[in-house]
C-alpha positions as CSV (number, residue, x, y, z in Angstrom):
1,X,112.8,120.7,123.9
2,X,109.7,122.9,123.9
3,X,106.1,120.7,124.9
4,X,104.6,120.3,121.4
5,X,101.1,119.2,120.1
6,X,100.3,117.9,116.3
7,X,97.3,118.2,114.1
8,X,96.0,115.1,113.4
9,X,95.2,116.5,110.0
10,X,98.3,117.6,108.4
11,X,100.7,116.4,110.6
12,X,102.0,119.9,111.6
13,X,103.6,120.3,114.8
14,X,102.8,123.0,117.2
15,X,104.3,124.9,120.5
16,X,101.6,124.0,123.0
17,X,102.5,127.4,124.4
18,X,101.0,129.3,121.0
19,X,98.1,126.5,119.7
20,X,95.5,128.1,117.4
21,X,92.4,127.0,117.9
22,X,92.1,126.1,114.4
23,X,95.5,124.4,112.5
24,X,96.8,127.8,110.4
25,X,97.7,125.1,107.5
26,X,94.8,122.9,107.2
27,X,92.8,126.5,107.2
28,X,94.5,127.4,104.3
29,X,92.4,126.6,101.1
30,X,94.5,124.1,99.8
31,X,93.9,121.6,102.8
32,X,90.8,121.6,105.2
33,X,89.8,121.2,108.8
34,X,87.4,117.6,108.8
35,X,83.6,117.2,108.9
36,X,84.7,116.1,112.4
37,X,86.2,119.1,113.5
38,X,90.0,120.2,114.8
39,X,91.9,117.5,116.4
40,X,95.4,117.5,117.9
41,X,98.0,114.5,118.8
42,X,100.4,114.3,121.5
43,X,104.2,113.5,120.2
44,X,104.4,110.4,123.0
45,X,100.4,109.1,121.6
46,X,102.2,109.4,117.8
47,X,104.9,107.2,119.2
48,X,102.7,104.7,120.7
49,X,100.5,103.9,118.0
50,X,103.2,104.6,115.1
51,X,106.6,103.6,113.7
52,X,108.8,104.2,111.4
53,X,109.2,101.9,108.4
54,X,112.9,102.6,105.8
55,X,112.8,101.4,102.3
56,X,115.6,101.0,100.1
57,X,115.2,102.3,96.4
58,X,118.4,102.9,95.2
59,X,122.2,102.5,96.2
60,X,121.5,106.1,97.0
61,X,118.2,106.3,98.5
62,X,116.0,105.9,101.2
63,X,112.2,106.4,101.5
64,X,111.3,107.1,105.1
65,X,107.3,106.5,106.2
66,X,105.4,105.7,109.3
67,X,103.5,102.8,109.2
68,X,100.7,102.9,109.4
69,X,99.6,106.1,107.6
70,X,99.6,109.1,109.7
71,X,97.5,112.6,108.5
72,X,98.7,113.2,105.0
73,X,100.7,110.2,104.9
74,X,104.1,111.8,102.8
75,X,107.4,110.1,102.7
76,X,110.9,111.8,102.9
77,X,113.6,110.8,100.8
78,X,117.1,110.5,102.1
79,X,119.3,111.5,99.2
80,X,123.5,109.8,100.2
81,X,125.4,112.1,98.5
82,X,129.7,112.1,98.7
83,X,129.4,115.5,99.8
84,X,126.5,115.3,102.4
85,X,123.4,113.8,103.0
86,X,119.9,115.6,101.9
87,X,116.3,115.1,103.6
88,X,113.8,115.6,101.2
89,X,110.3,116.6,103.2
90,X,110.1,115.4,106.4
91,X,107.5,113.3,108.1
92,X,105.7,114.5,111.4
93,X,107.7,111.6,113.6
94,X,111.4,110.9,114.5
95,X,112.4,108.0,116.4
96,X,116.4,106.8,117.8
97,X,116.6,103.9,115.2
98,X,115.7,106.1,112.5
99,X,118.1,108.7,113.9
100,X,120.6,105.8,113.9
101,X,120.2,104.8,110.9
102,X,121.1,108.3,108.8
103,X,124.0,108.8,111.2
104,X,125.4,105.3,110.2
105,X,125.0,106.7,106.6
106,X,126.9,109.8,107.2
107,X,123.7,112.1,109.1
108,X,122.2,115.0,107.1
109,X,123.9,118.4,105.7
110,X,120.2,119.6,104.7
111,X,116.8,119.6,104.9
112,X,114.8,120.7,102.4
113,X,111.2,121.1,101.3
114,X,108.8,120.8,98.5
115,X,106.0,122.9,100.1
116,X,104.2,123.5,103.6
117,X,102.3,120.5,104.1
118,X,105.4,119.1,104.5
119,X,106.9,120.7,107.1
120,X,105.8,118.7,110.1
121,X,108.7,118.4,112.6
122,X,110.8,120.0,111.1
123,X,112.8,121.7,113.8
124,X,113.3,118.2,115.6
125,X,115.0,116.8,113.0
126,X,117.1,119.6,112.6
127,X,118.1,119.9,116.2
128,X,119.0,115.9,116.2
129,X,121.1,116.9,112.6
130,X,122.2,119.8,113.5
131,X,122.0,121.2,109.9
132,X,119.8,123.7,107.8
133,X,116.5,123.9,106.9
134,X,116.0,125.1,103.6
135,X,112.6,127.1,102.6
136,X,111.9,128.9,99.4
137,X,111.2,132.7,100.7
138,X,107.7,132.3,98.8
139,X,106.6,130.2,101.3
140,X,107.8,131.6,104.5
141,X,104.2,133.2,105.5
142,X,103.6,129.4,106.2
143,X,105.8,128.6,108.8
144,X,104.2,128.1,112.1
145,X,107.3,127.3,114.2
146,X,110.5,129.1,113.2
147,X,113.8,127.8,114.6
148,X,117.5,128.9,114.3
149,X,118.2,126.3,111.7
150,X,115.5,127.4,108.8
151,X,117.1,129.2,106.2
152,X,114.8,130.9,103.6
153,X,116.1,131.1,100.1
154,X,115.4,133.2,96.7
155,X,115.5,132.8,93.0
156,X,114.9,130.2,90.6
157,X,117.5,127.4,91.7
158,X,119.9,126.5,94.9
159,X,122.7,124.4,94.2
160,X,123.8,122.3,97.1
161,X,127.0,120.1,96.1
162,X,127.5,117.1,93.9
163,X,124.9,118.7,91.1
164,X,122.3,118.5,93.7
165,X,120.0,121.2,92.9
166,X,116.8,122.8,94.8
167,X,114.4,124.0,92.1
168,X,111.5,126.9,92.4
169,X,108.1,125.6,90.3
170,X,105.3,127.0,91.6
171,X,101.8,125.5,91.2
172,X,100.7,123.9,94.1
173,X,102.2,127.0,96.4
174,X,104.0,130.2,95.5
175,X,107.4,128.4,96.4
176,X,106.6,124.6,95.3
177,X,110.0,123.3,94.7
178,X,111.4,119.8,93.5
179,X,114.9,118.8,94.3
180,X,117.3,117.4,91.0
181,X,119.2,114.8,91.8
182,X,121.6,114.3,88.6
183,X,123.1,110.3,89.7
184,X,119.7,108.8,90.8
185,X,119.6,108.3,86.8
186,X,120.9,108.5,83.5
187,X,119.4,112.2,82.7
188,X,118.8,112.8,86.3
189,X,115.9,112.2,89.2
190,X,113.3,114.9,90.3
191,X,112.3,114.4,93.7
192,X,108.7,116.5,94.0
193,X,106.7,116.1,96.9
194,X,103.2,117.2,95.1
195,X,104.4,119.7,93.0
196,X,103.3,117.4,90.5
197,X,101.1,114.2,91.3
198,X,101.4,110.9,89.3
199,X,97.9,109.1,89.1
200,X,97.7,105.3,90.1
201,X,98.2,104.3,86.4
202,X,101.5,105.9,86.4
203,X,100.1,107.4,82.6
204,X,99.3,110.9,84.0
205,X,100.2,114.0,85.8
206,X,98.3,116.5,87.7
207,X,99.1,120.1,88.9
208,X,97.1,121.8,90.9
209,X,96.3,124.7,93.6
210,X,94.7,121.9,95.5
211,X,94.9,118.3,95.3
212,X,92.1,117.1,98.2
213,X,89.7,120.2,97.2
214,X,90.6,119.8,93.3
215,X,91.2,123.6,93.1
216,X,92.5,124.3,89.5
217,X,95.5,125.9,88.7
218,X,94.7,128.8,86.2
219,X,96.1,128.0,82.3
220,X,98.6,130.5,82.6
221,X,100.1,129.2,85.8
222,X,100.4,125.9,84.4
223,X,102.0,126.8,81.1
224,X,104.6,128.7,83.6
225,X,105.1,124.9,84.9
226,X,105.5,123.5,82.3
227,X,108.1,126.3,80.5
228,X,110.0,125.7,84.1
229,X,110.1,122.0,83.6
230,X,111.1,121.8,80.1
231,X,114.4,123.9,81.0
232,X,115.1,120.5,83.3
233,X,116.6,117.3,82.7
234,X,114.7,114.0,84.2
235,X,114.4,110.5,83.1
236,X,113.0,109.5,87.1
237,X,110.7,110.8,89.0
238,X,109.5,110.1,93.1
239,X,106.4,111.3,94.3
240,X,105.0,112.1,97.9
241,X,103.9,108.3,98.0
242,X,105.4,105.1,97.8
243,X,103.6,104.4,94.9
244,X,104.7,107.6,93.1
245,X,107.7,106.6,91.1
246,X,108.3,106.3,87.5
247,X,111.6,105.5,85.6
248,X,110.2,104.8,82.3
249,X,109.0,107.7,79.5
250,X,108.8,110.2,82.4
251,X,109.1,113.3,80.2
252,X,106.4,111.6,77.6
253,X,104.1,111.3,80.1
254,X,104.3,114.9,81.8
255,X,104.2,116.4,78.2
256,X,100.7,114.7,77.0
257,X,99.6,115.3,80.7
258,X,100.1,118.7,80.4
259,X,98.5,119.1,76.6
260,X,95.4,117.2,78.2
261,X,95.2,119.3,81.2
262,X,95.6,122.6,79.1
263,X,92.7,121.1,76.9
């Protein structure tokens, strides 16, 4: 495995061999480089100071985080599927009992993201996996570290197996997706990164270009969101947080959110 260094940022992994001096992601307008300045983490100081923490929130999935909170501070979901396991996101760490763990339920048939921020280690889990990484084509100017297992994708929708579904949305980035997970629910899960973000009252949804710089999306870009989203069938939704799940009037919510944010 190639030497690797992390921003301690965003949580994106680098060949030590091509560093920039600057992280290409958190340059990006949508994140930022701290008052502080550019720092980097080593994989083995990560491992020291971190772990990895598994929470069960359905017969079917998983929420994987380190504890404590490490640069963004995502989860990924683990979605158990008949047909094959899906990783939702990724988080910047991997460790053999978590690696133990999804092989006892079966390992992973995919990876696949919501957007950049989230890409992290990517190539490490897909090497332990050995399965694909899948990418909306919109996004691939934001890969940093390509690998043999990243698979770039096009159009509107991916079907996996067992209804599983990768969407295209937009917003956030040019190929923001969610994945549609039709037996987490009654009229199916969306699992969505930040594609959309759920405020702590659970009574409101944001979308936009930027969440930490507040960058708005422009009104026409969010009435594309929302025409996407009404051609979709959710009753549950999980966040990029632990505390970004809601099962109850899910659609009710994201419609008045998105009348008040057009306002």
């Amino acid at each position: 495995m190639k030497e690797q260094i992390i921003c301690s940022t965003c949580g994106t992994y680098y060949p030590v061999n091509s560093l920039p001096g600057l992280c290409i992601i958190c340059c990006d307008e949508r994140q930022y480089i701290p008052d502080t300045g550019q720092s980097w983490t080593k994989p083995a100081d990560l491992h020291r100071k971190h772990s990895i923490k598994l929470n069960k929130l359905h017969e079917r999935l998983y929420e994987i985080e380190i504890n404590p909170v490490f640069a963004i501070g995502q989860r990924a979901l683990l979605v158990l599927s008949a047909q094959g396991n899906v990783l939702w996101d990724c988080i910047p760490m991997l460790d053999e009992l978590t690696i133990e763990f999804i092989q006892s339920k079966g390992g992973l048939n995919a990876i696949a993201f919501s957007h950049p921020h989230y890409y992290s280690n990517m190539n490490d889990w897909a090497d332990r996996f050995d399965c694909p990484i899948y990418i909306h084509k919109n996004d691939a100017e934001h890969i940093v570290a390509g690998g043999q297992h990243v698979q770039l994708w096009e159009g509107d929708a991916l079907p996996l197996w067992d209804g599983i579904q990768m969407l295209l949305i937009g917003g956030h980035f040019e190929g923001s997706c969610i994945l549609h997970v039709p037996f987490l629910s009654a009229q199916g899960a969306i699992l969505c990164g930040d594609t959309l973000f759920l405020s702590p009252s659970k009574k409101h949804f944001s979308v936009f270009r930027s969440y930490p710089n507040r960058i708005p999306l422009t009104q026409s870009e969010i009435r594309r969101v929302i025409q996407r989203l009404e051609t979709i069938s959710f009753d549950s939704f999980y966040g990029c947080i632990k505390t970004q799940n809601l099962h109850e009037n899910v659609q009710t919510v994201f419609k008045e959110s998105m009348r008040k944010q057009l306002a």
